[in-house]
LUMMI-528445 format. One record per atom (N, C-alpha, C): residue number from 1; residue in one letter; x, y, z. Coordinates in nm, 3 decimals. Layout:
# residues N
NODE  vonu  bavo        X        Y        Z
NODE   NUM     A        X        Y        Z
...
***
This chain:
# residues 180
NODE  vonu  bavo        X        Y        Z
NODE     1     X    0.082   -0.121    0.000
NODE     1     X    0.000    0.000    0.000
NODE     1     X    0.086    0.126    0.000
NODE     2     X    0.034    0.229   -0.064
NODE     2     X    0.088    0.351   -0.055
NODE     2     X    0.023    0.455    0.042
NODE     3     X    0.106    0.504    0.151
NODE     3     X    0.077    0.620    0.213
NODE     3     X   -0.041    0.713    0.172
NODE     4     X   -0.142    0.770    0.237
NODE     4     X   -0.242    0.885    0.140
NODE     4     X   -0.315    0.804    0.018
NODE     5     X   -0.343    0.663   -0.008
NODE     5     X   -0.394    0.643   -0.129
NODE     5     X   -0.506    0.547   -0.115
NODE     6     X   -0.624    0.589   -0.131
NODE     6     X   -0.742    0.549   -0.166
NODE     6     X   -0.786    0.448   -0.292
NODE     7     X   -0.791    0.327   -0.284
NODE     7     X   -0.859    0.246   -0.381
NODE     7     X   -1.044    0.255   -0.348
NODE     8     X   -1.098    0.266   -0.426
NODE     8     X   -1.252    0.224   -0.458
NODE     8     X   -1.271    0.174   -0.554
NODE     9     X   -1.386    0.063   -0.537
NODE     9     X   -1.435   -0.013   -0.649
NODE     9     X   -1.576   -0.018   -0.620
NODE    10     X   -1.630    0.044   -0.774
NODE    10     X   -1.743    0.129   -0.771
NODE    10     X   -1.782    0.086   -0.906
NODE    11     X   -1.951    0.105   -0.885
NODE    11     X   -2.045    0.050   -0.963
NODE    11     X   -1.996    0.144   -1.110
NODE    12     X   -2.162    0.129   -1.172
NODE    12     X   -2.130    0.280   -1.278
NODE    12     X   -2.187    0.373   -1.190
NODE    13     X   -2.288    0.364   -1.131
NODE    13     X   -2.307    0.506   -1.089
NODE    13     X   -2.244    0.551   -0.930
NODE    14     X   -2.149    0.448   -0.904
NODE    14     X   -2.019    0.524   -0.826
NODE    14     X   -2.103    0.496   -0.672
NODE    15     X   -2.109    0.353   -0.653
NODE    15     X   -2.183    0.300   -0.560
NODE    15     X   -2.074    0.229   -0.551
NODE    16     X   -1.999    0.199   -0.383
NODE    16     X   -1.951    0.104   -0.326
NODE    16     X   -1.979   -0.095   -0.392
NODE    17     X   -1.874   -0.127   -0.420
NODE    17     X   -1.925   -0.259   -0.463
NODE    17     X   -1.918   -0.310   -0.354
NODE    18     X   -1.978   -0.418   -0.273
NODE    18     X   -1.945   -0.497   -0.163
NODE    18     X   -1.861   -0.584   -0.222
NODE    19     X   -1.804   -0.662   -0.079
NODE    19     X   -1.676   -0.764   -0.124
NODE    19     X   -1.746   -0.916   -0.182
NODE    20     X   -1.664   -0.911   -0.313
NODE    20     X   -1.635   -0.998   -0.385
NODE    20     X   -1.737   -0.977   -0.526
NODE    21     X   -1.779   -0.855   -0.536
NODE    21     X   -1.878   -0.811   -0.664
NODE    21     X   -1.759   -0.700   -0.733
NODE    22     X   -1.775   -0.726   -0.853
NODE    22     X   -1.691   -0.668   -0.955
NODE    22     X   -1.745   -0.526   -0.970
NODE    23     X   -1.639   -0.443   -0.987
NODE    23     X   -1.694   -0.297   -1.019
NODE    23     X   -1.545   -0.211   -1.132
NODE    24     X   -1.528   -0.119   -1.143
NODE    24     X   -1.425   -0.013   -1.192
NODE    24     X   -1.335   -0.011   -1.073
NODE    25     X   -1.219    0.008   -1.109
NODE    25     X   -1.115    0.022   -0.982
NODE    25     X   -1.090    0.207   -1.015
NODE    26     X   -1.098    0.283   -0.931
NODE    26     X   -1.060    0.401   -0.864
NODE    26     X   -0.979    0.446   -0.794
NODE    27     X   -0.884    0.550   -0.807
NODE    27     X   -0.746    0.580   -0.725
NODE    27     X   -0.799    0.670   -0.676
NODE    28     X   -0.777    0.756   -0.551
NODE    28     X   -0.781    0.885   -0.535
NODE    28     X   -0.650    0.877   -0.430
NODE    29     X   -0.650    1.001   -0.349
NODE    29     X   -0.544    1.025   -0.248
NODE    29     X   -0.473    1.133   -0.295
NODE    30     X   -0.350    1.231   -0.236
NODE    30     X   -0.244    1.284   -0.169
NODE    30     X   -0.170    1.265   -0.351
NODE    31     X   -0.126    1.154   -0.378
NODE    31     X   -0.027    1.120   -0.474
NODE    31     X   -0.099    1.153   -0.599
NODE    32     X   -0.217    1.154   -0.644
NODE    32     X   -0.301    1.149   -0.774
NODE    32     X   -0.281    1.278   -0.826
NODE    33     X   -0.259    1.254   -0.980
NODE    33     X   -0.188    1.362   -1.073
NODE    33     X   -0.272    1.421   -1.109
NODE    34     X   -0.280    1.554   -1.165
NODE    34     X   -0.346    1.650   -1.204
NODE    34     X   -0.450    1.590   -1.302
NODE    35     X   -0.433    1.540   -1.435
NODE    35     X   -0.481    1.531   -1.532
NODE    35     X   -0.368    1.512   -1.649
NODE    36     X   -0.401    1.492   -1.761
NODE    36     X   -0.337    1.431   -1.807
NODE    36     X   -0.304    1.556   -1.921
NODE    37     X   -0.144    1.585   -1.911
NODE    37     X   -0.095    1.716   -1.989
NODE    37     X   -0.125    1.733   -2.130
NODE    38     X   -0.173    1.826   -2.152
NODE    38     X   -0.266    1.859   -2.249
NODE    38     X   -0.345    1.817   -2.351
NODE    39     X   -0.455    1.725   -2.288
NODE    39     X   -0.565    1.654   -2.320
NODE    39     X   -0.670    1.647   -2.193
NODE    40     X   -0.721    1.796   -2.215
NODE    40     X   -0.864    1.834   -2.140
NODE    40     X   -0.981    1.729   -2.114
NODE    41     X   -0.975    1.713   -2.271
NODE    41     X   -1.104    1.594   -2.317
NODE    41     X   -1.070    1.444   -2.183
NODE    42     X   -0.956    1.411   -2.193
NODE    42     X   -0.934    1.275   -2.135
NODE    42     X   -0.877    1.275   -1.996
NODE    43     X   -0.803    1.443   -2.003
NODE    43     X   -0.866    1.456   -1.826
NODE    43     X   -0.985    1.446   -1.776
NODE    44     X   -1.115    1.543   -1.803
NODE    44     X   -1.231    1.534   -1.765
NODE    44     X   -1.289    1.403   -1.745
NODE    45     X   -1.269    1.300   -1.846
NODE    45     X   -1.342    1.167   -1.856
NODE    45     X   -1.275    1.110   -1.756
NODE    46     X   -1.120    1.088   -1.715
NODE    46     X   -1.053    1.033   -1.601
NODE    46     X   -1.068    1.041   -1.458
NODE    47     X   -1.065    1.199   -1.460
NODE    47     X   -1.020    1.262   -1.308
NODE    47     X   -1.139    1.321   -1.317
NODE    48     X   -1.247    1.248   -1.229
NODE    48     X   -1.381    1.277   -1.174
NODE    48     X   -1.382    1.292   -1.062
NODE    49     X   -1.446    1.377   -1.018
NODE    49     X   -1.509    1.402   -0.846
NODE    49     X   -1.510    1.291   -0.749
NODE    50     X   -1.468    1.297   -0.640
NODE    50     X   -1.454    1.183   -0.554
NODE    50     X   -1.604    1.248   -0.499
NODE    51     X   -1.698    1.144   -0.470
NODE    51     X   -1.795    1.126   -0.411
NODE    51     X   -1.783    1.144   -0.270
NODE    52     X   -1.669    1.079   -0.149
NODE    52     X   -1.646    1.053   -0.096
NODE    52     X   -1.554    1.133    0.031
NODE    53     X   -1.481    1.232   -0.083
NODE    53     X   -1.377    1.390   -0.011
NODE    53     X   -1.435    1.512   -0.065
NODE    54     X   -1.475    1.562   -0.035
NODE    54     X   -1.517    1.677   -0.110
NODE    54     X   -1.396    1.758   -0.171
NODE    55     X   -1.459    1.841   -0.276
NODE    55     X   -1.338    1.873   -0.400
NODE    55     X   -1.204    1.816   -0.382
NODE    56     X   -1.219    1.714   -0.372
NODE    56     X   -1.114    1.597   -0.450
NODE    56     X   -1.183    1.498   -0.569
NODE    57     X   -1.052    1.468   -0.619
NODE    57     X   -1.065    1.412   -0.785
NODE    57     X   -1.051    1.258   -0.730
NODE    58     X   -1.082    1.151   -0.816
NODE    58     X   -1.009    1.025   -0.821
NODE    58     X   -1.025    0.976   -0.966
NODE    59     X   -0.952    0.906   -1.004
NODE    59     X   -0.896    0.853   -1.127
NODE    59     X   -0.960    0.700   -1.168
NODE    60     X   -1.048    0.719   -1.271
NODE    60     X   -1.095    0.593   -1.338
NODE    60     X   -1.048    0.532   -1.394
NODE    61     X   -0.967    0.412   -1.360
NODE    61     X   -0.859    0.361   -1.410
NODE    61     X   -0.858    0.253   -1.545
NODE    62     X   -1.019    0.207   -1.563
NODE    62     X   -1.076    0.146   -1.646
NODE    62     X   -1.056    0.014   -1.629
NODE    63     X   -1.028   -0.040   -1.513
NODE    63     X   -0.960   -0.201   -1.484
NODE    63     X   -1.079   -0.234   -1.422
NODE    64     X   -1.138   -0.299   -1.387
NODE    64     X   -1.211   -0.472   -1.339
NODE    64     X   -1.164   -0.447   -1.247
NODE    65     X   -1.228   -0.505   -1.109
NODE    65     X   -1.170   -0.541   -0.978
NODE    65     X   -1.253   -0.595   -0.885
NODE    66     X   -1.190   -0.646   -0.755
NODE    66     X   -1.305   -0.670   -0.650
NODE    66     X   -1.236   -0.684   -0.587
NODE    67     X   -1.286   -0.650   -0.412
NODE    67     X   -1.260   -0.658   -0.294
NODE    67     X   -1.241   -0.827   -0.271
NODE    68     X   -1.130   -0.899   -0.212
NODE    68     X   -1.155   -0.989   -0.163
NODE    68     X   -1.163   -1.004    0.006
NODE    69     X   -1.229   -1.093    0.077
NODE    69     X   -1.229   -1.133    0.210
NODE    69     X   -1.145   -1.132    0.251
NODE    70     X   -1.004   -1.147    0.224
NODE    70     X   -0.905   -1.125    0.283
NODE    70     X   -0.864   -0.970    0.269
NODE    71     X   -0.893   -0.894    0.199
NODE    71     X   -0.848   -0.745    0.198
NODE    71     X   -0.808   -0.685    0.105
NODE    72     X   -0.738   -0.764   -0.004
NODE    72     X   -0.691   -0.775   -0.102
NODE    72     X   -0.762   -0.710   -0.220
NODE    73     X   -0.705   -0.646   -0.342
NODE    73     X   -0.773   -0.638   -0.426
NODE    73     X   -0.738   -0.745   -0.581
NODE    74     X   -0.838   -0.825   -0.634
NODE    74     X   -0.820   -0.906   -0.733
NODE    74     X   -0.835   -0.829   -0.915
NODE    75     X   -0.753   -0.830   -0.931
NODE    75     X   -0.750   -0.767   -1.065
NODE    75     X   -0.833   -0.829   -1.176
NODE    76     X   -0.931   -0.818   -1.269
NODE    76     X   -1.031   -0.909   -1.326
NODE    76     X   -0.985   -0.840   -1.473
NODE    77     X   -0.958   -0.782   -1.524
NODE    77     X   -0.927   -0.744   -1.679
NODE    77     X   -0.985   -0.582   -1.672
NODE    78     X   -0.977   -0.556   -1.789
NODE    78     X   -0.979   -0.407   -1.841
NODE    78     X   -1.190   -0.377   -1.817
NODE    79     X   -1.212   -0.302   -1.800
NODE    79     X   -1.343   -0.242   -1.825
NODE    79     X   -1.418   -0.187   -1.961
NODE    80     X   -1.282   -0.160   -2.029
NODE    80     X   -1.330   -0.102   -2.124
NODE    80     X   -1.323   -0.174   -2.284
NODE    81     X   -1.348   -0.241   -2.253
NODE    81     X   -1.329   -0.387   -2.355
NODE    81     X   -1.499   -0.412   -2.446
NODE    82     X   -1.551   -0.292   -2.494
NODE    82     X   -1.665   -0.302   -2.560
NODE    82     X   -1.660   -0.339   -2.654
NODE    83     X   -1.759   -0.400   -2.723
NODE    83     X   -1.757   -0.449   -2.861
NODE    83     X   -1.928   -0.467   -2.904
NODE    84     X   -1.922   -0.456   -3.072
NODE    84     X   -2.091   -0.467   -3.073
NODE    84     X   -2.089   -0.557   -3.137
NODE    85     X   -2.179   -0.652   -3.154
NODE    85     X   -2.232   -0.801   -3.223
NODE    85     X   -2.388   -0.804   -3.226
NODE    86     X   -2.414   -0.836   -3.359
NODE    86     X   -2.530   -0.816   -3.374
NODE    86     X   -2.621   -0.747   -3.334
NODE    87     X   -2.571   -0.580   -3.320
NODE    87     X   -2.695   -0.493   -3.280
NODE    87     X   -2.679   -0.510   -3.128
NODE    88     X   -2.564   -0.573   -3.053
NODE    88     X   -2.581   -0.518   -2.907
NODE    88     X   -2.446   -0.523   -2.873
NODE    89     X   -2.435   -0.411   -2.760
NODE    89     X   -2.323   -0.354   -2.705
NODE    89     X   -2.269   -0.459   -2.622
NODE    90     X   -2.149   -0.485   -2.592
NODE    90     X   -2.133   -0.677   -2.503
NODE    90     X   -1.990   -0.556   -2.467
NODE    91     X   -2.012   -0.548   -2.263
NODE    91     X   -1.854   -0.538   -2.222
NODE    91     X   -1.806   -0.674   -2.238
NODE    92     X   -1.673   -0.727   -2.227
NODE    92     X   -1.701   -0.843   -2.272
NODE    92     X   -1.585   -0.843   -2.033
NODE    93     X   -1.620   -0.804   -2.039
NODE    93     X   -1.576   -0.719   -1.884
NODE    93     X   -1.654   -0.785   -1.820
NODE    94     X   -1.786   -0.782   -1.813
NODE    94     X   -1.860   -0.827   -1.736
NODE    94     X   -1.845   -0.968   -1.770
NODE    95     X   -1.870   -1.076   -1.913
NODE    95     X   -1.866   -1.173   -1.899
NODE    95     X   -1.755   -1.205   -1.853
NODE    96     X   -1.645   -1.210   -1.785
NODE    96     X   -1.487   -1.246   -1.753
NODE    96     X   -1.559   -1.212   -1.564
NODE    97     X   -1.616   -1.131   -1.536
NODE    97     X   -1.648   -1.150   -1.427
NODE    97     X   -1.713   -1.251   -1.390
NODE    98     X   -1.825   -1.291   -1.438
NODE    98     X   -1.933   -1.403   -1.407
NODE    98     X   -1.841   -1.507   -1.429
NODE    99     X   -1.724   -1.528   -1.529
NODE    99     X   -1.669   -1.677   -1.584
NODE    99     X   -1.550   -1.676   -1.430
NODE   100     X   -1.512   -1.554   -1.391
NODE   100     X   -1.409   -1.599   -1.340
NODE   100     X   -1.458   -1.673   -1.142
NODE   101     X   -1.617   -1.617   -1.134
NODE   101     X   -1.683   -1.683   -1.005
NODE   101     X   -1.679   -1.855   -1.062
NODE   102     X   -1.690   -1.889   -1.149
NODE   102     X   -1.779   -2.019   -1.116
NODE   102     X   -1.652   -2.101   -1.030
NODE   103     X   -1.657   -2.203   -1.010
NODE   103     X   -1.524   -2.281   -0.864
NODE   103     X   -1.410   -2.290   -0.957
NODE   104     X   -1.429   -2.340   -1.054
NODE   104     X   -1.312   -2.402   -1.106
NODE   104     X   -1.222   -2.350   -1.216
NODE   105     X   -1.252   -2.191   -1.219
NODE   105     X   -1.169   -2.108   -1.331
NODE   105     X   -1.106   -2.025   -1.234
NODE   106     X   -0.978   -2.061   -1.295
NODE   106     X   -0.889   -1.953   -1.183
NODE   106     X   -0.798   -1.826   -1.263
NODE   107     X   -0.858   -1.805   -1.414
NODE   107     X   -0.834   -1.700   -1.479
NODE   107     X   -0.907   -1.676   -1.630
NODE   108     X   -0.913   -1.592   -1.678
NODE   108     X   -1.019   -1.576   -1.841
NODE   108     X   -0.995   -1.458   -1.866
NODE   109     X   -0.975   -1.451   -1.990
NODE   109     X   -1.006   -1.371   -2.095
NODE   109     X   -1.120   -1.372   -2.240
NODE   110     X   -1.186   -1.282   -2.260
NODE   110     X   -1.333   -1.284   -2.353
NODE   110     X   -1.300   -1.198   -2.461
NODE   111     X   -1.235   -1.229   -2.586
NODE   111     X   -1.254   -1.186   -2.667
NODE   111     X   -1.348   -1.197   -2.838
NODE   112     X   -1.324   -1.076   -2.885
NODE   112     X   -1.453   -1.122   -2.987
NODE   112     X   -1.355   -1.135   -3.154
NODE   113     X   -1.385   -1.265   -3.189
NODE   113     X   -1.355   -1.314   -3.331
NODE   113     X   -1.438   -1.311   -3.425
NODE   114     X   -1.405   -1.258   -3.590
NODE   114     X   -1.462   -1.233   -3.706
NODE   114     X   -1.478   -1.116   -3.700
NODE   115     X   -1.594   -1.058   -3.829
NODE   115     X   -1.632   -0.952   -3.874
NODE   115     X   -1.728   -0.974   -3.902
NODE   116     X   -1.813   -0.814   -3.865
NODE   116     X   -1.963   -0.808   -3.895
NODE   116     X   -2.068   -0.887   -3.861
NODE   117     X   -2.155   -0.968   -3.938
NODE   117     X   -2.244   -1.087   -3.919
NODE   117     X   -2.146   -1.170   -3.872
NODE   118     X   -2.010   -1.199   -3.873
NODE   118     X   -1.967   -1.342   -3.847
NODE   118     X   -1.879   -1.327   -3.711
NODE   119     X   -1.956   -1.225   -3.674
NODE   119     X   -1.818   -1.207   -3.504
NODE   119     X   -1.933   -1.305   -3.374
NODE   120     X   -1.776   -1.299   -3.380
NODE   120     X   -1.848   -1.413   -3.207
NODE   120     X   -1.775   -1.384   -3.092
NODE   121     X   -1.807   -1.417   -3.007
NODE   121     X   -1.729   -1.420   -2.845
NODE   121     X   -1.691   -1.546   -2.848
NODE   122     X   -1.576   -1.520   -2.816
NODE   122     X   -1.476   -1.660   -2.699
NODE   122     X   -1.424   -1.619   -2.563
NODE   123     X   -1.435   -1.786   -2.524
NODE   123     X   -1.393   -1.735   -2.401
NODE   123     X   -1.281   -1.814   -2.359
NODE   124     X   -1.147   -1.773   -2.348
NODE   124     X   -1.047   -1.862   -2.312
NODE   124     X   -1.040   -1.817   -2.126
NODE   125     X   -0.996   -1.972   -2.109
NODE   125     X   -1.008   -1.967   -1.954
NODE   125     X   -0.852   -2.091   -1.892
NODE   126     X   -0.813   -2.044   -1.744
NODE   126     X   -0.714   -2.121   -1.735
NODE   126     X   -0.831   -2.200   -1.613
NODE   127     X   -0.833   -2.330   -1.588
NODE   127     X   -0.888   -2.387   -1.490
NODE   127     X   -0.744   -2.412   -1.345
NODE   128     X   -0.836   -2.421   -1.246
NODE   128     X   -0.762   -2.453   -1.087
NODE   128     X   -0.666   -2.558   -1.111
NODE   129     X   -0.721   -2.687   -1.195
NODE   129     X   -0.665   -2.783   -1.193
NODE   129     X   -0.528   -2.780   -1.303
NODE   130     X   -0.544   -2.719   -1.404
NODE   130     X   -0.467   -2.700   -1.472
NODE   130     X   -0.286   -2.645   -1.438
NODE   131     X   -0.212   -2.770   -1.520
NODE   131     X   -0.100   -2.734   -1.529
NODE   131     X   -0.027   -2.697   -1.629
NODE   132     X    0.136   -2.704   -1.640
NODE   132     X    0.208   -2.642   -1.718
NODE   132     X    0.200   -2.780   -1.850
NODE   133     X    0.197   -2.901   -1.760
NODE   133     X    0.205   -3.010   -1.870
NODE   133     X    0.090   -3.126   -1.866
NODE   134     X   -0.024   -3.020   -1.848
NODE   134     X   -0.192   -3.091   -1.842
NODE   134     X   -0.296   -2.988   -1.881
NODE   135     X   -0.364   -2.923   -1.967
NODE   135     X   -0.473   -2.860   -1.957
NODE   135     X   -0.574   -2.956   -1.921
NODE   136     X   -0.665   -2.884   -1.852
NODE   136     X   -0.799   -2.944   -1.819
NODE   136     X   -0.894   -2.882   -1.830
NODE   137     X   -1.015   -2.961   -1.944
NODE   137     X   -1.096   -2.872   -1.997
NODE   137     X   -1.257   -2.904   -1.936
NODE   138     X   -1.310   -2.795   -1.863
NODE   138     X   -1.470   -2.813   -1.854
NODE   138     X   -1.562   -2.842   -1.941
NODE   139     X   -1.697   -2.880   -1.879
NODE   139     X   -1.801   -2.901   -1.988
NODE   139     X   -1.837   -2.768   -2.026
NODE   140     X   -1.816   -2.722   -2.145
NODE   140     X   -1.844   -2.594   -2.226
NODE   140     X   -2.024   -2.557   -2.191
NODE   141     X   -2.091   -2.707   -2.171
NODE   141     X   -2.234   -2.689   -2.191
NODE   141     X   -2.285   -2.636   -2.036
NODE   142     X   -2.164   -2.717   -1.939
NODE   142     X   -2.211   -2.656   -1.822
NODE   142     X   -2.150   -2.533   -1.792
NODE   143     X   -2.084   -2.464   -1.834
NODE   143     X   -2.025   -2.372   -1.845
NODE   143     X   -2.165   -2.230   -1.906
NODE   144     X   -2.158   -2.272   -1.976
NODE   144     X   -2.306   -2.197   -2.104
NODE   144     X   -2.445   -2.193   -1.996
NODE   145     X   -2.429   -2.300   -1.929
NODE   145     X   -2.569   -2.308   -1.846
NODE   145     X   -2.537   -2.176   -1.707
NODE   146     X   -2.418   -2.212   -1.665
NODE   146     X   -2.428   -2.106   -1.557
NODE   146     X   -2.358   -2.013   -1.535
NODE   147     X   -2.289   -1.934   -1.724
NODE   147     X   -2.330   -1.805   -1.739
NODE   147     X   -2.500   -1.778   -1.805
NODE   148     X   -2.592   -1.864   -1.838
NODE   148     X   -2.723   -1.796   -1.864
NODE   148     X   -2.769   -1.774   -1.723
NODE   149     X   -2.771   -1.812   -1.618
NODE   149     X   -2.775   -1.792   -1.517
NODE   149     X   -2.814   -1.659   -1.480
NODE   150     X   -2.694   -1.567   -1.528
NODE   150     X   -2.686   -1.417   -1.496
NODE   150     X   -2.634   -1.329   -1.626
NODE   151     X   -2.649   -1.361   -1.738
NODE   151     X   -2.627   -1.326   -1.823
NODE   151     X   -2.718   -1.355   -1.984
NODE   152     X   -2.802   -1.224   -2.040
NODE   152     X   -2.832   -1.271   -2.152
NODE   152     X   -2.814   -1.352   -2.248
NODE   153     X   -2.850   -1.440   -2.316
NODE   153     X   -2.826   -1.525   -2.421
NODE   153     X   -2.725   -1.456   -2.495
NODE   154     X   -2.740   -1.334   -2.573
NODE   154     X   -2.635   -1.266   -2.650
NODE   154     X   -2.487   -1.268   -2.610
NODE   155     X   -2.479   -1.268   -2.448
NODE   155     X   -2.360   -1.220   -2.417
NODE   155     X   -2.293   -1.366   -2.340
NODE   156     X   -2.352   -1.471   -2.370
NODE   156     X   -2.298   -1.586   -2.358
NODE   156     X   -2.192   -1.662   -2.488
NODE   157     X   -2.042   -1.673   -2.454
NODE   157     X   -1.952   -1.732   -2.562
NODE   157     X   -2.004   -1.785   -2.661
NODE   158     X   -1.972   -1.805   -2.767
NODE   158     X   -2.033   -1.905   -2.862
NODE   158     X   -1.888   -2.032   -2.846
NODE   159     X   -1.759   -2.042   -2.816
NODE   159     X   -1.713   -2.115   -2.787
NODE   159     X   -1.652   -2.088   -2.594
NODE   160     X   -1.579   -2.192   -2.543
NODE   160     X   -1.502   -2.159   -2.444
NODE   160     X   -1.443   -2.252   -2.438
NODE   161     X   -1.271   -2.203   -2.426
NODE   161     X   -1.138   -2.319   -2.510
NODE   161     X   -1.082   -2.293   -2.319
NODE   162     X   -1.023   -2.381   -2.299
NODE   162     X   -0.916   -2.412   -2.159
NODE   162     X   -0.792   -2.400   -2.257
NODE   163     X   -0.695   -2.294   -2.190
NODE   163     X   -0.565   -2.256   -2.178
NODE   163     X   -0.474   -2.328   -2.134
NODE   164     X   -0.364   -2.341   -2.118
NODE   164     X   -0.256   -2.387   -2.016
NODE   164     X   -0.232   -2.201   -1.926
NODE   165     X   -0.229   -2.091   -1.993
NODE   165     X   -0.214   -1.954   -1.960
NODE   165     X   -0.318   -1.845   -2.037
NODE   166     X   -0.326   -1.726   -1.993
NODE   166     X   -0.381   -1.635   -2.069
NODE   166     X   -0.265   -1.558   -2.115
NODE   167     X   -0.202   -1.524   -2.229
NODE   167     X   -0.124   -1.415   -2.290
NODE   167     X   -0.140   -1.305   -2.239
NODE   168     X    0.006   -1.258   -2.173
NODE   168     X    0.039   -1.103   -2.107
NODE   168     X    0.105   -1.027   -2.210
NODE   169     X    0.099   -0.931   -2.165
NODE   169     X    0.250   -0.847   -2.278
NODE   169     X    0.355   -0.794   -2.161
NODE   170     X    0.417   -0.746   -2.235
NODE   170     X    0.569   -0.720   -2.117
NODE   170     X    0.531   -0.616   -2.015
NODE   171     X    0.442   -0.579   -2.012
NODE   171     X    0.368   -0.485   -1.898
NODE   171     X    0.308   -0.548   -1.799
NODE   172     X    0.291   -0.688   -1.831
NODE   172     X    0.199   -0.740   -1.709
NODE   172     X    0.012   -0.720   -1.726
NODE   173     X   -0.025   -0.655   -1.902
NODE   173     X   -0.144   -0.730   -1.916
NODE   173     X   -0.225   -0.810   -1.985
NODE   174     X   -0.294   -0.839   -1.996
NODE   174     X   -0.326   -0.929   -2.073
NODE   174     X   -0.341   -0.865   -2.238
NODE   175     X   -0.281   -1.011   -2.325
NODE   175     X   -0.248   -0.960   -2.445
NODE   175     X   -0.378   -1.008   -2.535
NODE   176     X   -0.425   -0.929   -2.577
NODE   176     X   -0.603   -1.006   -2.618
NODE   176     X   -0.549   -1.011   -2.768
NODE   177     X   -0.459   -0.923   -2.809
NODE   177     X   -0.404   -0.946   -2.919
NODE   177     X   -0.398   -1.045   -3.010
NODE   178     X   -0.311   -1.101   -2.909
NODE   178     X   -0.267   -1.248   -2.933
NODE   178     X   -0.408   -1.347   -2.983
NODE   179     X   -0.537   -1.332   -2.888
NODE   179     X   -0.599   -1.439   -2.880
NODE   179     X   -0.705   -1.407   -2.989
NODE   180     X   -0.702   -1.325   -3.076
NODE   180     X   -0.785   -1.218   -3.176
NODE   180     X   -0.789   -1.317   -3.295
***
């Protein structure tokens, strides 16, 4: 932790998530930078009003997150990972949240393959059990059943492949690049 620095993880409309529900991760504190040198436009959208200090800013960092029971914060992928398919808007953010609760996925990434009429969602996932010299793959169908659970038909994978890893880039995030 850093001295003076505030994490929140907050809905969209900037509601406390309780622990272990996915929200936007938020910086504020003492250390948080002005805005971003000369780009007004993408300051304003960033460095929003803290709800919470009066005239203080905090920083929308656009990352996935959640409180865990132990205290911790769990990093879940980017937020801003929109895409449209067939006439509807899919974070594909949220599905990586729901995939990454069920017991036995202990990491995912959701990206969308093709063009136009022919784009689809995938969902690559690393399972608990999984090793360096074993993938182990779930039933895709039970998988499909309990993201409909909490998730529209639309925004359910049309495939979901088991990994041995999810692709990083030399920064430490995930490389969706790669899985495109």
């Amino acid at each position: 932790p850093i001295a003076n620095t505030q994490l929140y993880i907050l809905d969209k409309h900037n509601n406390v998530q309780p622990i272990g529900v996915a929200g936007e991760l938020h910086i504020a504190g003492d250390g948080l930078a002005k805005g971003y040198l000369g780009r007004p436009e993408l300051t304003a959208e960033k460095f929003v009003d803290n709800p919470f200090v009066p005239e203080a800013l905090m920083y929308k960092t656009g990352d996935l997150a959640r409180w865990l029971s132990n205290g911790k914060v769990e990093y879940l992928g980017r937020a801003d990972t929109l895409v449209k398919i067939r006439g509807f808007r899919i974070e594909m953010g949220e599905i990586e949240a729901q995939l990454i609760d069920y017991p036995y996925i202990k990491s995912c990434v959701v990206v969308a393959q093709g063009h136009d009429e022919n784009k689809q969602l995938i969902a690559f996932y690393v399972t608990t059990s999984t090793t360096s010299d074993h993938i182990v793959n779930l039933s895709s169908d039970d998988l499909k059943v309990y993201l409909q659970q909490s998730l529209p038909d639309y925004m359910v994978p049309s495939q979901l492949v088991s990994v041995k890893s999810i692709p990083m880039t030399p920064n430490g995030k995930i490389d969706r690049r790669t899985l495109e």
